[in-house]
C-alpha positions in Angstrom: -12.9 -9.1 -8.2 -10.7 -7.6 -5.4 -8.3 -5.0 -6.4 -6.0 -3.1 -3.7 -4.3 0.1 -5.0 -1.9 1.9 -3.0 -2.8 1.3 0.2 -1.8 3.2 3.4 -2.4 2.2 6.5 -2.4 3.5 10.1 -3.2 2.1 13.5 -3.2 4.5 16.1 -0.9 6.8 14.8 1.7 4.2 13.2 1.9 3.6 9.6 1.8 -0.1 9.1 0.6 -0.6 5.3 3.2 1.3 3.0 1.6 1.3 -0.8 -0.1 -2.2 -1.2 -1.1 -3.0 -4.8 -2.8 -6.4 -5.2 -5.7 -7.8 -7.6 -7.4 -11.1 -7.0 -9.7 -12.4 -9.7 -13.0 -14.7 -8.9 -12.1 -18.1 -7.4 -8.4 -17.0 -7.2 -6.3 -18.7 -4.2 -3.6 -15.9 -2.7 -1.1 -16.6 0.0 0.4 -13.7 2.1 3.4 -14.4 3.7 6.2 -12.3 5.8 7.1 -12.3 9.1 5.8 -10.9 12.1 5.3 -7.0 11.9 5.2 -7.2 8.2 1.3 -6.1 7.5 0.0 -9.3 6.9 -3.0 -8.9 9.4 -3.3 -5.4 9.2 -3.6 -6.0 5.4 -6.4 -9.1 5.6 -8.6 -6.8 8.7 -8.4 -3.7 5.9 -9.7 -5.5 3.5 -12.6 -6.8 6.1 -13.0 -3.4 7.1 -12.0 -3.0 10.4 -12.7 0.4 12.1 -9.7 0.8 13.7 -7.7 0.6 10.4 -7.3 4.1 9.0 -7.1 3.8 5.1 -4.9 7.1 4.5 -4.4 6.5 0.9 -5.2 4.3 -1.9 -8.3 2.5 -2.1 -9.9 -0.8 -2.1 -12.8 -2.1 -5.0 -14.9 -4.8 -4.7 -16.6 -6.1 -7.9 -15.8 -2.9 -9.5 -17.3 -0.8 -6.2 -15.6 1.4 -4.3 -15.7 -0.1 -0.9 -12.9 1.9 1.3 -15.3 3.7 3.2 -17.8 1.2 3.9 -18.1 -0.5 6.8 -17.8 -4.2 7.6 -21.0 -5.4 7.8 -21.8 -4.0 4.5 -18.3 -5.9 3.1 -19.9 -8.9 4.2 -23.2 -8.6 2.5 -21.4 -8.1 -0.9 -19.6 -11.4 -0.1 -16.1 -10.6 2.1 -15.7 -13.0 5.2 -12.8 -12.7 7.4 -12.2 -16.1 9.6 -10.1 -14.4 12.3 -6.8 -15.2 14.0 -7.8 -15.1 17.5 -12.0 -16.0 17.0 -13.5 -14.0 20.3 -15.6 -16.0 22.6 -19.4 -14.5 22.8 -21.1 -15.6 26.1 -24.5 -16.3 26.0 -25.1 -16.7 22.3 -25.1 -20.7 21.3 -23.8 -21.8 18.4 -26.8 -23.4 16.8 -28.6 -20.6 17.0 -26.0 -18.3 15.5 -25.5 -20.0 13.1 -29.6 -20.3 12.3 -29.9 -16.8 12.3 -26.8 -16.1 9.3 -28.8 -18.7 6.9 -32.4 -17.5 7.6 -30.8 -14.1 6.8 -28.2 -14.5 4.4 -29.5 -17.9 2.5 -33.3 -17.4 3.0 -33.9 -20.8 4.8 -36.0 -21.7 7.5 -34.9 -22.7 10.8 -35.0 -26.4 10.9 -33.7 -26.5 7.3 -31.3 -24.5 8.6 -30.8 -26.7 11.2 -30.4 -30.1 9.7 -27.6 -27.9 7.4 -25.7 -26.8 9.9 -25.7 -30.0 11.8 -24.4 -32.0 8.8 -21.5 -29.6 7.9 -20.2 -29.4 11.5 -19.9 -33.2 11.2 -17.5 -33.0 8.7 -16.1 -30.4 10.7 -15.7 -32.9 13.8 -18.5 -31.3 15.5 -21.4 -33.4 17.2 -24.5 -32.0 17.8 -24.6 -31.3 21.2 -21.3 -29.0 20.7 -23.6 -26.8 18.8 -25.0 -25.8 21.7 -22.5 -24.7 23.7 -21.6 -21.1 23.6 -19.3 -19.4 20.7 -16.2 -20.7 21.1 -16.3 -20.4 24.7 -13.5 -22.5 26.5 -12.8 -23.9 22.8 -9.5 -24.4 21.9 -7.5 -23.1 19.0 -8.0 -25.7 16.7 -12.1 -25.6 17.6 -11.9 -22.0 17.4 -10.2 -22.3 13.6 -12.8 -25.3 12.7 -15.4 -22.9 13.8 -14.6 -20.2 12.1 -14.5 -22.5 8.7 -17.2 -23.9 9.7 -19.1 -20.5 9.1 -17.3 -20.4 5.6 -19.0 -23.8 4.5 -22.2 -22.6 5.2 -22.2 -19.2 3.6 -20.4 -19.8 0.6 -18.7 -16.4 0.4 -17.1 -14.7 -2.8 -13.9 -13.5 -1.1 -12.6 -15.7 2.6 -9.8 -14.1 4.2 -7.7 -16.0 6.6 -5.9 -14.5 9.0 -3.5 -17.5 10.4 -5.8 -20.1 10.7 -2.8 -22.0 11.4 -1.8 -20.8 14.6 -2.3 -22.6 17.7 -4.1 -25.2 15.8 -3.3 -29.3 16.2 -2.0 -31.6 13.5 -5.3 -33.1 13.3 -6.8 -30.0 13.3 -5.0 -28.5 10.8 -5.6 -31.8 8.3 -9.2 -30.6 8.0 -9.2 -27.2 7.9 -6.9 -27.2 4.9 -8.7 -29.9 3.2 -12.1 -27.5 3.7 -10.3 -24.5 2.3 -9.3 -26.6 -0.8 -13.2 -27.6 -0.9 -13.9 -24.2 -1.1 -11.8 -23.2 -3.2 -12.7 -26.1 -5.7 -16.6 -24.7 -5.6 -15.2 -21.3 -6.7 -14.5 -18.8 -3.3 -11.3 -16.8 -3.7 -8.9 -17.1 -1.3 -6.8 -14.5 0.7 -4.8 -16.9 3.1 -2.3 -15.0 5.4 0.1 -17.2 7.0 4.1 -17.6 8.3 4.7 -20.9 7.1 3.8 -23.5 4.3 2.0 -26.4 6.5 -1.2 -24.8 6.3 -1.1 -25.5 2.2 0.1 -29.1 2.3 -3.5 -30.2 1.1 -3.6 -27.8 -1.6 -2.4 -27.9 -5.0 0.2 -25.6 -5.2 0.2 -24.7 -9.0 -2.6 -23.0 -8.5 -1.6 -20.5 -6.0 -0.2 -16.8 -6.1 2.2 -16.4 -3.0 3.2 -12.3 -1.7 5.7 -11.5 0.2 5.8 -8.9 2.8 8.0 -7.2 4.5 7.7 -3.3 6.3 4.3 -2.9 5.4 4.7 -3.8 1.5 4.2 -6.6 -1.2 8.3 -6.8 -1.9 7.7 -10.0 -4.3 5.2 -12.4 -6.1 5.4 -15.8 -7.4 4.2 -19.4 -7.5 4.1 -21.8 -5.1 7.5 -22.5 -5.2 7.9 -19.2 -3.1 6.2 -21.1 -0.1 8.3 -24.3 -0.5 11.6 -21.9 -0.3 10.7 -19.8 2.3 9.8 -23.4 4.5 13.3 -24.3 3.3 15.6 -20.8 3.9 13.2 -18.2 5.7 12.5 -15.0 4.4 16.4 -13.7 4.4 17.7 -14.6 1.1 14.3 -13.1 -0.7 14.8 -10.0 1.0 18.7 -10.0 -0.3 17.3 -10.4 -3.4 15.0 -7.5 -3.5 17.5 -5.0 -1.8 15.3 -5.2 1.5 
């Protein structure tokens, strides 16, 4: 469904993505991994089509379309949604009605179908109702931000979710039911593209059914199972990089 092929990257003026190859098949779950400065974010926004991500080589197909040079909005009609590391706060926009607007236009329902939707996702979410009207994730904190943001997921039903981090600055609690919604997800068929420093984030999820990459300077240096996470959460990233001659 997704297939990456020699991708280059630069963000103003640095090279950052070195010759990423990577395929991910319908209803696939993928893990990302590496440690700061590796690509992992540059790699997951790319994909999302970020403007400020200069694709100077390779290119990137979606459902057998050529999608490097189309913008994000268009990404996200064919089925890409990117829940975001750091979700920005939009003043003056509630959530209710946001969230209206995406499945009048995307899903073709009316508004207080919509509505009575929305309202019973974002309970299982551990949002009440009233919190739906405050603004986007304005004075939210991270772990409301993250629920948020997969909150958004639920509803849409997308082909292809990319998470950038949806583990940072998120609670225990927090992180209990976002990870049980990305296995729910999963389970109803979206791919996952999961981008993440450490293995917490995936101890809801099944495991033998992941793909785990390693990066490291901007490159995919090594692919396994899940029992990459479970070493990597044991001995770091070091003795993989021995391994590979990084």
């Amino acid at each position: 469904m997704l297939k990456v092929e020699n991708l280059h990257v630069n963000v103003e003026d640095k090279d950052i993505l070195r010759g990423v190859d990577l395929e991910i098949n319908e209803g696939e779950f993928h893990v990302v991994m590496g440690p700061n400065g590796s690509g992992k974010s540059t790699l997951a926004l790319t994909v999302a089509g970020h403007p400020r991500y200069e694709v100077t080589r390779g290119r990137i197909t979606f459902d057998g379309e050529d999608i490097t040079e189309l913008g994000p909005d268009e990404r996200a009609k064919k089925g890409i949604l990117l829940a975001f590391q750091v979700p920005p706060e939009v003043e003056g926009v509630k959530i209710i009605e946001f969230l209206q607007q995406v499945l009048v236009e995307l899903k073709g329902l009316d508004p207080v179908e919509a509505y009575d939707l929305i309202v019973k996702k974002a309970g299982e979410l551990w949002f009440k109702e009233e919190d739906l009207h405050r603004y986007v994730n304005v004075g939210f904190s991270g772990g409301e931000r993250k629920r948020l943001e997969l909150l958004q997921a639920v509803l849409i039903g997308p082909k292809l979710l990319i998470l950038d981090e949806p583990d940072s600055g998120v609670d225990v609690d927090s992180l209990s039911v976002i990870s049980r919604k990305i296995e729910e997800l999963h389970r109803k068929g979206t791919a996952i593209l999961l981008i993440t420093h450490y293995g917490r984030i995936l101890e809801h999820i099944d495991k033998g059914d992941i793909r785990v990459h390693v990066m490291k300077d901007g490159r995919i240096v090594r692919t396994g199972g899940g029992e990459l996470v479970e070493r990597i959460d044991r001995e770091g990233f070091g003795g993989i990089f021995e391994e590979v001659g990084e």
